[in-house]
C-alpha positions in Angstrom: 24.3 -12.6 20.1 20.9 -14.1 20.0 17.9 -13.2 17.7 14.6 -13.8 16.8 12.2 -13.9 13.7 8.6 -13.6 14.0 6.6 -15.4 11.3 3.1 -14.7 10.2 1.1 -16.5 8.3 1.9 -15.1 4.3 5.4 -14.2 5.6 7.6 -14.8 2.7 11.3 -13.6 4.1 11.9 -14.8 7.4 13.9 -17.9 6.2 15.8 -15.3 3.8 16.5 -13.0 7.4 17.5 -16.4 9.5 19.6 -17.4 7.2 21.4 -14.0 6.4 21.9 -13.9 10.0 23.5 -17.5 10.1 25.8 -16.8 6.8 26.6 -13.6 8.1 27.1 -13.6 11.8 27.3 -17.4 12.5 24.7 -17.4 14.6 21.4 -19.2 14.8 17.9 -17.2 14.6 15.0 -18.6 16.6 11.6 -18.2 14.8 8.6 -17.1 16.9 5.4 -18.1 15.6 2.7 -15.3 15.3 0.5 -16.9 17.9 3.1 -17.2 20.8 2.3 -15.4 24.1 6.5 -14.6 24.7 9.2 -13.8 22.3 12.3 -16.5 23.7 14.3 -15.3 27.0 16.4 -12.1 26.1 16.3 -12.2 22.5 18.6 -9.4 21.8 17.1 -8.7 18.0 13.8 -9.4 17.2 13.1 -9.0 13.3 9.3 -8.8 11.4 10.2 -9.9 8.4 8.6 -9.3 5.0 6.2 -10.9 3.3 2.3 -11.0 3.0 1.7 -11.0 6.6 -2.1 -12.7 6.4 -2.5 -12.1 3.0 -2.8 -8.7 3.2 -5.9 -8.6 3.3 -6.8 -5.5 5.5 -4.3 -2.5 5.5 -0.7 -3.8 5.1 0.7 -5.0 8.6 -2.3 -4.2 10.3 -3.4 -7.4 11.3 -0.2 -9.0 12.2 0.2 -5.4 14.4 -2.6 -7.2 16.2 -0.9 -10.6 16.6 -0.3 -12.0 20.3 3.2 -11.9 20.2 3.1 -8.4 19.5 2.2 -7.4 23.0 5.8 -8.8 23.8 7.4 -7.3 20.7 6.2 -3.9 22.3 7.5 -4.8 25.9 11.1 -5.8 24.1 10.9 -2.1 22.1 10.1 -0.4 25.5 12.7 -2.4 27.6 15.4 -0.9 24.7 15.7 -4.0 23.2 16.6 -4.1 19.3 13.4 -4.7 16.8 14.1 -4.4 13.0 10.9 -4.5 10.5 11.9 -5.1 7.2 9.1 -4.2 4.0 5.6 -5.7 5.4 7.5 -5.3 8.8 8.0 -2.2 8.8 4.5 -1.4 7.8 3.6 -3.4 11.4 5.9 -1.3 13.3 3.6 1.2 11.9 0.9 0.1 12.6 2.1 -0.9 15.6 3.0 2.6 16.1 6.2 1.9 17.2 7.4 3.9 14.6 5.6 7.0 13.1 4.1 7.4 9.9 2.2 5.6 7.6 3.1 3.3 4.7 0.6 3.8 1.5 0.2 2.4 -1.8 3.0 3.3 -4.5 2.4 6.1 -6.3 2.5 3.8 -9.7 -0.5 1.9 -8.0 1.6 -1.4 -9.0 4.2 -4.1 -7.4 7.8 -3.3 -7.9 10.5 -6.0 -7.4 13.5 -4.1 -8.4 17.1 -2.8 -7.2 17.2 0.6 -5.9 19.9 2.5 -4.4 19.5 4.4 -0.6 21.6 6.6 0.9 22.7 6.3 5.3 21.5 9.3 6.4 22.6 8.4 10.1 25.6 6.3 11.3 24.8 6.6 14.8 22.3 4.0 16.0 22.7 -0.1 16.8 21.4 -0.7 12.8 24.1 1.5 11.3 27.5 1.9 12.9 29.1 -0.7 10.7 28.3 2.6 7.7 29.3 5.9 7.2 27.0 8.4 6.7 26.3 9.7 2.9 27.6 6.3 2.1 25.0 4.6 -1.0 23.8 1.1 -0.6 22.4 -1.4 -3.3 19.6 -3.3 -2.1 16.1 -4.9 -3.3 12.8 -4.1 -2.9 9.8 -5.7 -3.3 6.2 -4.1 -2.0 3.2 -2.7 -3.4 2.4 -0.4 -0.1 5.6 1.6 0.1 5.2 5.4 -0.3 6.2 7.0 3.5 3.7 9.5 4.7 3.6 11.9 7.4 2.1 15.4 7.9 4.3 17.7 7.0 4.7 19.2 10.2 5.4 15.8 11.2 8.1 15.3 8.4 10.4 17.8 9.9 10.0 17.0 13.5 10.9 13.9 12.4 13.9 15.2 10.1 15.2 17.7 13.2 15.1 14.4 15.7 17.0 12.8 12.9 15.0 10.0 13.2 15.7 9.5 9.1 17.7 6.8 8.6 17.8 5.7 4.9 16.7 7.9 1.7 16.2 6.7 -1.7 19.0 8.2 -4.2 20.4 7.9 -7.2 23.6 6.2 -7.5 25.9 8.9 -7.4 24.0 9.9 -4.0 21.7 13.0 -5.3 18.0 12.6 -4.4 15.8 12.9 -7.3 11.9 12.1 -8.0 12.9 9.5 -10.5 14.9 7.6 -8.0 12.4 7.5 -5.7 10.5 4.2 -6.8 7.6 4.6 -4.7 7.1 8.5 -4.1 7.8 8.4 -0.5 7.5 11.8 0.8 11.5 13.4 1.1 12.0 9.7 -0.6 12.3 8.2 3.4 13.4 4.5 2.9 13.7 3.7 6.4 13.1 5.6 10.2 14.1 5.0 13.6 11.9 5.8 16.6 13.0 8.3 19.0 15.1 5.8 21.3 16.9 4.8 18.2 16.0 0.8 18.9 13.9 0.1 16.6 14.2 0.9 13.0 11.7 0.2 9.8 12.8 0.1 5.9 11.2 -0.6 2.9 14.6 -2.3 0.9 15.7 -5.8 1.9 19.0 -6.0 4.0 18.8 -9.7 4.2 18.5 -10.0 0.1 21.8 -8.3 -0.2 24.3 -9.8 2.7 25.6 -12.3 0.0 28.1 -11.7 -3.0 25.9 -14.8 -4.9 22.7 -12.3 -4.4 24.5 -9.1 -6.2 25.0 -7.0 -3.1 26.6 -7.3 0.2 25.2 -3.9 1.2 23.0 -5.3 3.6 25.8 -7.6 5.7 26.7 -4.0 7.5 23.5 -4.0 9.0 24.0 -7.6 10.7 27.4 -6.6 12.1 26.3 -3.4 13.3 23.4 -4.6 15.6 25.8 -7.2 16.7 29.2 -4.7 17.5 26.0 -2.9 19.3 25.0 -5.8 22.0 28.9 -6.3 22.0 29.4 -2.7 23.9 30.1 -1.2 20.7 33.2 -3.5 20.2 33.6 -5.2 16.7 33.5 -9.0 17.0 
């Protein structure tokens, strides 16, 4: 399995993803610098990490959604190949609009670095085999820009293509506004696109692939997206 990491200037995760990958998987992440024309020959995962992609100085992601190497990111998405944007990446998959909706300012108006608890809403695509669905997962978050928008008539198009993949919950698995640390609308932590190859959360898989970090909740994502370019065979 090969895979790549794009880094922007500000990003603040992509050593954290490479070397989750490594621990994880065994394998060795390439980075791909913001400013590249081409991602490296078939990448098989390509991962925008999080972080303050250029500061963050206009809306979250949407410079970096404008970075050369994007153009190729896009290509990669449309040839079926796997890209995972994690926090400020998933806000440039939206901006991108490789994924739909819109990633907005918490509804607290302030940074939260805490542990929250989601909930697999699918087990069916390359990010989430390795799960079952309804199972709850421990994982971090970090972000100031997290709150998941879309029209409503939007939100359930979205919810009947079960393009939901991860809801915030409580830990018993019941959704509730006061589990929801952001306010995202039907408390959406992460969505998939239509072709199911590319998928955007808010919580950080990569900080919780390790029993030293607190959770290894995020490990079944790594061997999922790997039993995926294996032909759906467990390595």
């Amino acid at each position: 399995m090969r895979a790549s990491v794009v880094v922007f200037p500000g990003s603040n995760c992509d050593r954290d993803v490479m070397d989750s990958l490594a621990e994880v998987l065994g394998i060795t992440p390439q980075p791909v610098w913001h400013d590249d024309e081409t991602l490296p020959e078939e990448p098989g995962l390509v991962v925008l990490p999080g972080g303050f992609s250029y500061g963050d100085y206009l809306r979250c992601g949407a410079m970096a959604a404008r970075a050369r190497i994007m153009k190729d990111v896009r290509r990669h998405a449309a040839d079926g190949g796997l890209v995972l944007g994690i926090c400020n990446g998933f806000q440039v998959l939206t901006e991108s609009r490789l994924l739909p909706g819109a990633i907005l300012g918490n509804r607290s108006r302030r940074f939260i670095c805490s542990d929250c608890t989601v909930r697999v809403e699918a087990d069916d695509t390359p990010f989430t085999s390795c799960y079952e669905k309804g199972q709850v997962l421990s994982m971090p978050i970090a972000h100031h820009e997290g709150l998941f928008f879309l029209p409503p008539d939007q939100l359930d198009e979205l919810e009947t293509s079960g393009q939901v993949v991860f809801r915030y919950c409580c830990p018993d698995g019941s959704l509730s506004d006061r589990c929801n640390p952001n306010g995202a609308l039907r408390h959406i932590a992460g969505v998939r696109n239509a072709g199911g190859n590319v998928l955007g959360l808010m919580p950080h898989p990569e900080r919780a692939s390790e029993s030293i970090l607190g959770s290894q909740d995020g490990a079944p994502m790594w061997r999922s997206v790997a039993k995926w370019m294996n032909g759906g065979v467990s390595s």
